[in-house]
C-alpha positions in Angstrom: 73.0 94.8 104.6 72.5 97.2 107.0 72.2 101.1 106.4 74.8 103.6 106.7 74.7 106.8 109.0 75.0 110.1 107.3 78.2 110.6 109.8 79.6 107.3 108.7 83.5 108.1 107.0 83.1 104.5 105.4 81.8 104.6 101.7 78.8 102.2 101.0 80.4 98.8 100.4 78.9 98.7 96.8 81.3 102.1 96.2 84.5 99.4 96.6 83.3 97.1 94.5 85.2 98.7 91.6 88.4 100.4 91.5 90.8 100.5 88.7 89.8 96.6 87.5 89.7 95.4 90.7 86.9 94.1 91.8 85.7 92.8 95.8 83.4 89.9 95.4 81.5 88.0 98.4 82.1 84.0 98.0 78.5 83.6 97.3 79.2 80.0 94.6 81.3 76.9 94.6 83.6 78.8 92.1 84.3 81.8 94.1 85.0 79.6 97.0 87.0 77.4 95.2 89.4 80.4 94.3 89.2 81.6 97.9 90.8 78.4 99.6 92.9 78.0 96.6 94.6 81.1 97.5 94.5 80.8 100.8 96.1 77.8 100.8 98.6 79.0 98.1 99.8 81.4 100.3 99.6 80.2 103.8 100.7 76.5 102.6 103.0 76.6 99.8 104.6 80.2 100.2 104.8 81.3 104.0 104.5 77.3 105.1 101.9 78.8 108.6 99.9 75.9 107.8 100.9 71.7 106.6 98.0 71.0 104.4 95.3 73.6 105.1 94.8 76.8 106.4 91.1 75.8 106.7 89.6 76.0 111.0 86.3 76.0 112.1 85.5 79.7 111.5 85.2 78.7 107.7 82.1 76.4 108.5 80.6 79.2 110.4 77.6 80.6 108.6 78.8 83.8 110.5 82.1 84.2 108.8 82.1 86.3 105.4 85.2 85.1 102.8 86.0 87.4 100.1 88.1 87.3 96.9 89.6 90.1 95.2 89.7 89.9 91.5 91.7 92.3 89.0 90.6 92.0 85.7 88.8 89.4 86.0 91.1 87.0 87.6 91.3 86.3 91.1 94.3 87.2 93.3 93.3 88.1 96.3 91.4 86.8 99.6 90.1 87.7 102.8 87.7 86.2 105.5 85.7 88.1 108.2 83.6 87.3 111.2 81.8 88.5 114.6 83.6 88.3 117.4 80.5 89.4 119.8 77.5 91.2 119.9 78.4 94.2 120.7 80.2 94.9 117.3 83.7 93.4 117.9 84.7 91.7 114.3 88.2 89.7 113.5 89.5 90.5 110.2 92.0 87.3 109.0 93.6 85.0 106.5 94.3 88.2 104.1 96.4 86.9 101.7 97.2 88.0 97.7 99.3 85.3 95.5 102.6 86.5 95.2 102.6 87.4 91.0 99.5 89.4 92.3 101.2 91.6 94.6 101.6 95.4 94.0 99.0 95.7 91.7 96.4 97.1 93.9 94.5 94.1 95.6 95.3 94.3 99.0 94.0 97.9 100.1 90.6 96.7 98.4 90.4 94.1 100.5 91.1 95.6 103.9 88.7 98.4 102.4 86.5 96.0 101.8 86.4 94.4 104.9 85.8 97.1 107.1 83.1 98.7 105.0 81.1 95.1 105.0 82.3 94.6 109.2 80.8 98.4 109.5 77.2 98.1 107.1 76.6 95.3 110.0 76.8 97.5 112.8 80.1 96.6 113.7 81.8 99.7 115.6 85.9 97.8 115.9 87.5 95.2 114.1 90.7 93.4 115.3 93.1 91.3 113.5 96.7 90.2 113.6 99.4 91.2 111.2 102.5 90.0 109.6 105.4 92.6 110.9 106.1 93.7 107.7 103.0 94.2 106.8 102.2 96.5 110.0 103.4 99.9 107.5 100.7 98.8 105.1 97.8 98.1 107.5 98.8 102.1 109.4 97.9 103.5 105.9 94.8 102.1 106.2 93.3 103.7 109.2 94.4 100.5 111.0 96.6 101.2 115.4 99.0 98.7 116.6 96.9 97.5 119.8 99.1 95.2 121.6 102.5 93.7 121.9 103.8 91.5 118.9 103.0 87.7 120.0 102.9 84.8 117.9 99.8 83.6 116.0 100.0 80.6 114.1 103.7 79.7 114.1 105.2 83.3 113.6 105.3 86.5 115.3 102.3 89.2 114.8 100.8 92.6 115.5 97.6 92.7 116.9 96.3 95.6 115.3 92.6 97.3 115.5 90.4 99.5 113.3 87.4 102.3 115.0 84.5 101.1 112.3 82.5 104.5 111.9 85.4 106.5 113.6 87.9 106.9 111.4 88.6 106.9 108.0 89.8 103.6 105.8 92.3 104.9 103.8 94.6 107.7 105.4 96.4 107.7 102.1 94.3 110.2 100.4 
């Protein structure tokens, strides 16, 4: 991975690797994978019905996207994919999603932290992404702006929302 700037307010991404059980793990084997799409699919499929049989789209062949699960304890619970947008350090930040006996128990922040941190260590400088409504408090505590209008994405209505990588800090909260 790239190096950090001193001036950088994003931690190294190995410092969010490990936070109160939780752990952020790059799909790197078939296992990992596995458990991404699985709960992906659990809750973009089963749950919030966005998708018929698969939330899977081209992006997730791209050697360019990054996928991510988020395990507490051991157990995975959690996912997210990222992915370059451009050159010039524009990233998309999607298909966040935590199974639903997983929720509230600290997985999701890690995630978005995550995220960033890994969209930043490769000189990204902005990352966009669109967000449930009721999920647009959550993302705010992050760091993340409301950048446009509420349009629909996928079926249902969404935020687009944005994040400065380098420029402000990823967890307001503190």
């Amino acid at each position: 991975m790239g190096s950090r700037s001193a001036a950088s307010p994003f931690p190294p991404v190995a410092d969010l690797l490990h936070r109160s059980g939780v752990v952020c793990r790059l799909v790197d084997d078939e296992w990992v994978a596995a458990e991404h799409h699985r709960i992906r699919k659990e809750v973009f499929v089963h749950e919030q019905h966005l998708f018929r049989d698969s939330d899977r789209d081209t992006r997730d062949d791209d050697p360019a996207t990054i996928k991510v699960v988020g395990l507490r304890d051991g157990v995975a619970g959690g996912a997210v994919r990222l992915y370059p947008l451009d050159r010039h350090g524009l990233w998309q930040g999607d298909r966040l999603a935590v199974l639903a006996g997983a929720r509230g128990h600290g997985l999701g922040g890690p995630l978005v932290r995550f995220a960033v941190a890994t969209a930043a260590s490769r000189g990204g400088h902005r990352m966009v992404a669109h967000i449930q409504p009721r999920n647009v408090v959550f993302f705010r505590r992050l760091g993340w702006q409301v950048c446009g209008d509420e349009e629909i994405y996928v079926g249902v209505p969404h935020v687009p929302m944005s994040i400065h990588l380098g420029q402000e800090r990823a967890d307001h909260s503190r």
